[in-house]
N, C-alpha and C positions, 0 to 999 in steps of 0.2 A: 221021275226020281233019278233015273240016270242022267240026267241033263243036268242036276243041280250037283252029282254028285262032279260030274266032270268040271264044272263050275270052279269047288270047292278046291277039287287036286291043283288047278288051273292056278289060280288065287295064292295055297300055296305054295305050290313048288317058286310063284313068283317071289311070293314074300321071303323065302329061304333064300334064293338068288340076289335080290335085295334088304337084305335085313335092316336099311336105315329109312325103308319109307316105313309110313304110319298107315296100319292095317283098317285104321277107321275109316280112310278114305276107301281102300282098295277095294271094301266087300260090300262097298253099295251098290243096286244094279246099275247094270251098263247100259250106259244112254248115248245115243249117236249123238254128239256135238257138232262135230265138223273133218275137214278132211286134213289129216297132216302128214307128213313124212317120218316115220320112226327111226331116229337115231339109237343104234344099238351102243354107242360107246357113249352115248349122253356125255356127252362133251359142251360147257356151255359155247355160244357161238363167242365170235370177234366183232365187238360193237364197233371197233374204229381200227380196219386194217392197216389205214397210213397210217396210223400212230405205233410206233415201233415203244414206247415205252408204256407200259402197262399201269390200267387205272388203277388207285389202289385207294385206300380211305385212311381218312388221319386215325381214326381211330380200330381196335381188333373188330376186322370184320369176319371171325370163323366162323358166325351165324349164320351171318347172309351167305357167304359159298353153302354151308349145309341145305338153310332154308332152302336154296337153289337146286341142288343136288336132289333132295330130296323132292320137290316138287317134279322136275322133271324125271325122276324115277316114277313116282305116281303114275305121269302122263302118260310114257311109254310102254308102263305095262297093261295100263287099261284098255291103252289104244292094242298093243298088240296081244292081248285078248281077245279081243274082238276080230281083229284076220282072222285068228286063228278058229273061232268058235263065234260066226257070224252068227248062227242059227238061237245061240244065245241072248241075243241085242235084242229085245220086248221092242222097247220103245226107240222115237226119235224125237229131238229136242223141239223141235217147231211141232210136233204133234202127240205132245204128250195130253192124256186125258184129264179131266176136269179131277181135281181132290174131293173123294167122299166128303158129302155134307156130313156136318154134325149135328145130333139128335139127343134129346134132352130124355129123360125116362123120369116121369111120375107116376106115383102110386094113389090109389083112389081108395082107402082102407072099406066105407060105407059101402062101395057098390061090388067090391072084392076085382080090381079091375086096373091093371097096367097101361100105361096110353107112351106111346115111342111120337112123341113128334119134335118138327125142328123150335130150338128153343127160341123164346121171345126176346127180341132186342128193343131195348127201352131206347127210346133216344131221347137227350138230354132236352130237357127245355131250355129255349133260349130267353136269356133275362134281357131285357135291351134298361142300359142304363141313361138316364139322361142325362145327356152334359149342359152344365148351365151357361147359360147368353155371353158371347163371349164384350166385353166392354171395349167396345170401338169408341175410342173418341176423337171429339170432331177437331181435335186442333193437337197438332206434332210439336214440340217445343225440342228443342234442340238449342245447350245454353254451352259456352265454351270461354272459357279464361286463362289469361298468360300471365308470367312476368317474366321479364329473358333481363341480362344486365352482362356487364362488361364491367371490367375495375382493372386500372392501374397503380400504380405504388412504385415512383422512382427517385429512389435519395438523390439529395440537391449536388453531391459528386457524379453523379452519374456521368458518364465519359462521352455520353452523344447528347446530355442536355435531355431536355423533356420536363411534364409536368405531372401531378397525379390527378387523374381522372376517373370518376365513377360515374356509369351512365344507366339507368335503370328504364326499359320501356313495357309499361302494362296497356293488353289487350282483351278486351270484352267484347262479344258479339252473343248478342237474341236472337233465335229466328224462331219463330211461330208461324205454322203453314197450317193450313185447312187441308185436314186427312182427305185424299184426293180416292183412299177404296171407298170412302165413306161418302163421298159428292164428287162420282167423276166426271160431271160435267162444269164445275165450278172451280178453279184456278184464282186460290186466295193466297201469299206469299208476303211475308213479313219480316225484315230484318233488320237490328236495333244493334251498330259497332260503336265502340269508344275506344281509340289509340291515344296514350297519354306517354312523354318521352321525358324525362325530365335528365339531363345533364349538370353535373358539376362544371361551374366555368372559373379557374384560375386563372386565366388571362384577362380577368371583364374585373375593376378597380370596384363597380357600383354593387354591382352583386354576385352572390354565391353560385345561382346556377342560374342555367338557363333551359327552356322549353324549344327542345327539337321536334319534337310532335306531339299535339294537338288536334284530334280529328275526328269531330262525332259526324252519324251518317246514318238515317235513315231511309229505305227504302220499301216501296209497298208496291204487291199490284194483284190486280183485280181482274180476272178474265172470264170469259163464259164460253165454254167449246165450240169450235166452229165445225173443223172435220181433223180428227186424228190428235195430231201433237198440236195444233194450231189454236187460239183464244182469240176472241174480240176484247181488246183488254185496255184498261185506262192503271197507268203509271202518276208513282208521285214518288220524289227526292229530294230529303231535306239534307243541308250538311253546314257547320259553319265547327268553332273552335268556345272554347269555354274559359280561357286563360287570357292575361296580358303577355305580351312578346315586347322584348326591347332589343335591340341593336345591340351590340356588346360597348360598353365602356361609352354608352351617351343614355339620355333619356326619352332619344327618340320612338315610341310604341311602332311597331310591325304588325298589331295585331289583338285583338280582343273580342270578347262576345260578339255573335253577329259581326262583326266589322276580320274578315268577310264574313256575309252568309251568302247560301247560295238554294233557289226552289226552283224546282221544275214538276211541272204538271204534261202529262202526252195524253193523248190516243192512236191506237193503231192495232196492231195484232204482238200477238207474243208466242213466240215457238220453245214449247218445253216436252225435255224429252230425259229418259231417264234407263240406261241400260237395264236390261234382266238382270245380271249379275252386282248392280250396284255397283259397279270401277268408275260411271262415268255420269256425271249430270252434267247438263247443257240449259242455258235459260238466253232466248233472245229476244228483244222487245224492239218492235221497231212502230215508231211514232211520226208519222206524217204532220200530223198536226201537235204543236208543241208550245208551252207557254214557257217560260224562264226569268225570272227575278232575281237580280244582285242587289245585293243588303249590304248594307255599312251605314252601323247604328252611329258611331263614333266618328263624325268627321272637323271634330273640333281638333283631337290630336292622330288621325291619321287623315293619308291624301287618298280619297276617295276614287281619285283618275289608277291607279296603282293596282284597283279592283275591277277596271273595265268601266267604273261610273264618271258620270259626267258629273264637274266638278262643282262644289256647291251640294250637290244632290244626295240625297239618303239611299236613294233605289235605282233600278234601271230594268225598264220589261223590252222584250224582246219577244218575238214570234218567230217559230221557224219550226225543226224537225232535230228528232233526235234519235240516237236507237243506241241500246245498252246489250252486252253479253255476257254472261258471267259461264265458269266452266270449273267442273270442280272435278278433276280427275287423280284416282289412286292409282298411282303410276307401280307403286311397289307395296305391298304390307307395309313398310315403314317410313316410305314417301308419297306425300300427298302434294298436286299442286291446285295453287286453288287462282284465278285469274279472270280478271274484270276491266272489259274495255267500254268506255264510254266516249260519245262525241255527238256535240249539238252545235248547230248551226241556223243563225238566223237570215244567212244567204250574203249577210256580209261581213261575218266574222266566223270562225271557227272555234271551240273552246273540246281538248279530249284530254281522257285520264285516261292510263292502260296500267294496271297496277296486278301483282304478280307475286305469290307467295308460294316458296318453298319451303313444307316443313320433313325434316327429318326426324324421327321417331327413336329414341334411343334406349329408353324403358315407357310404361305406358303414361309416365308423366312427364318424364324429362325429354328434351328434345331440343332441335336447332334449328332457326328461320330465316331462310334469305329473301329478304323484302325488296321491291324493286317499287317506283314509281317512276313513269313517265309523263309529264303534260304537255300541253299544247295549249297556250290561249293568247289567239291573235288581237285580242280587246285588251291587253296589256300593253303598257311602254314597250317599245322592242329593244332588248338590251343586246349589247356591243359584240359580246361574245356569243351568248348561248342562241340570239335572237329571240324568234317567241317560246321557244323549248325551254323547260326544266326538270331537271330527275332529281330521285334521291335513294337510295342504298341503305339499307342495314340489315345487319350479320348482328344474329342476336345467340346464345345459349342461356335456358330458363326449362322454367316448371310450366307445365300447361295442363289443366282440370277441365275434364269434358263432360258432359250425360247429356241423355234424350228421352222423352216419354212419347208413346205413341196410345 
């Protein structure tokens, strides 16, 4: 009794000496925590002594210095209670005793009879819901369409001369792949482009516009896993134009259905790979063995030699090797590039495409394309300048509509 009473005086002569701490913490018993040094002037410390100018907050902090004050008055006096009146300290914090159970008390009226035992804990049943099948299906379609266009407008004063021009290029591409979580030993890829270019020609006396691109493209292929990213796989690539083409201000054709078309058939392997994170696909086909067929339906009004064919002739086959890589990397959230090199060779001529699109994203449907094409085809006339090399450039801004189903 006298222990508790000295307790009490202890307590509050403290709380009289402090009268801003809060007496709810002080009169709980005293529990050894830890070991500290008791500052009698509770002085808060200096967090940052080089710092000659003083932290301070944009807003009144007189709560926090309280809160502060007052916390460390707590600490100090519990703690120096404790020096002072060890004998008081029951417990220690690493060995404090287990907390009375608790005990439930019923009544038995019938048998006149009270029973103290610990109460019953129900535990919940678990419901297990079923989630239904989730529908994988077996083929990925992935459909994407453009139209990008350019237009000029310059009165016939105009001080540097010029013409007006409107130039509008629409693109289509299908691709439909066989869902590879769903058959990951089988490597099925299919993709169906259409680029159609149609230009206003004001310099051309015959007609209104002219067809700057033209260029349908099919491409497939068929693998069966060997080890890893690798397929044993057979290839096939159609590609020809849909339109007539003329020369500007003659009636000479450049160009029409089939006339050129162009087939190749390969086998060989094909290496596909596809980051975790999806930034990056890779697709490379490499064909040892290769067939190749030049088409030109029309060799009444175009020269079939112009296509690689021998003259007189509708076709031309060829045997040799070929090997394709396409690479589709998201360089940025709102730059994608996308890039396809090709070349076949029948051991005595060369024929390569390396073609190259940059698209910039500027809301989810607008956006802007720098198209590059590069070829190579040593089975052509060799012309003066470029020799067997031909490129072609366009810088487009347009609307572009994308979805995929999986």
């Amino acid at each position: 009794m006298m222990k508790k009473i000295l307790l009490t005086l202890t307590v509050a002569l403290a709380l009289q000496a402090h009268a801003q701490t809060d007496p709810s913490i002080l009169l709980v018993p005293l529990i050894f925590e830890h070991y500290q040094v008791v500052d009698n002037d509770l002085a808060a410390p200096d967090i940052n002594p080089d710092n000659t100018q003083a932290c301070t907050l944009d807003a009144h902090d007189q709560w926090l210095e309280q809160a502060k004050r007052n916390s460390q008055h707590c600490r100090a006096v519990r703690y120096q209670a404790m020096i002072d009146n060890p004998q008081l300290v029951r417990f220690n914090e690493n060995s404090l005793p287990e907390p009375p159970k608790e005990y439930a008390l019923t009544a038995d009226p019938t048998r006149g009879r009270l029973t103290i035992a610990p109460p019953q804990v129900v535990e919940p049943v678990e419901t297990t819901i079923e989630e239904p099948p989730l529908d994988v299906r077996n083929w990925i379609h992935i459909f994407q369409s453009s139209l990008h266009f350019t237009q000029a407008y310059i009165s016939e004063n105009w001080y540097q001369g010029g013409q007006n021009n409107l130039n509008i290029l629409g693109d289509v591409k299908w691709d439909f792949n066989l869902n590879q979580d769903k058959h990951p030993n089988w490597l099925f890829n299919n993709s169906l482009a259409y680029k159609l270019g149609v230009a206003t020609a004001p310099g051309d006396t015959i007609r209104d516009y002219m067809i700057n691109e033209d260029n349908f493209l099919f491409t497939s292929q068929l693998g069966y896993k060997a080890v890893k990213h690798w397929y044993y796989s057979a290839m096939l690539q159609f590609k020809t134009q849909f339109l007539n083409n003329y020369k500007s201000n003659t009636e000479q054709m450049t160009a029409a259905f089939l006339s050129p078309g162009e087939l190749n058939l390969g086998l060989g392997m094909t290496y596909d790979h596809k980051t975790a994170d999806g930034i990056r696909t890779i697709t490379v086909a490499i064909a040892p063995l290769s067939y190749n067929m030049k088409i030109c339906r029309n060799i009444d009004d175009l020269d079939p030699t112009a296509f690689g064919i021998d003259a007189g002739h509708h076709t031309k086959h060829s045997f040799g090797s070929n090997i394709e890589a396409k690479l589709n990397w998201k360089l940025h959230p709102n730059v994608q590039w996308q890039s396809r090199f090709y070349v076949f060779t029948d051991y005595h001529f060369v024929q390569g495409d390396w073609e190259n699109t940059f698209d910039f994203s500027i809301t989810k449907h607008i956006n802007t394309q720098i198209y590059t094409h590069l070829r190579y085809d040593k089975s052509r006339p060799r012309h003066q300048n470029w020799n067997y090399w031909q490129f072609k450039e366009i810088l487009s801004f347009g609307i572009t509509y994308r979805f995929a189903t999986n």
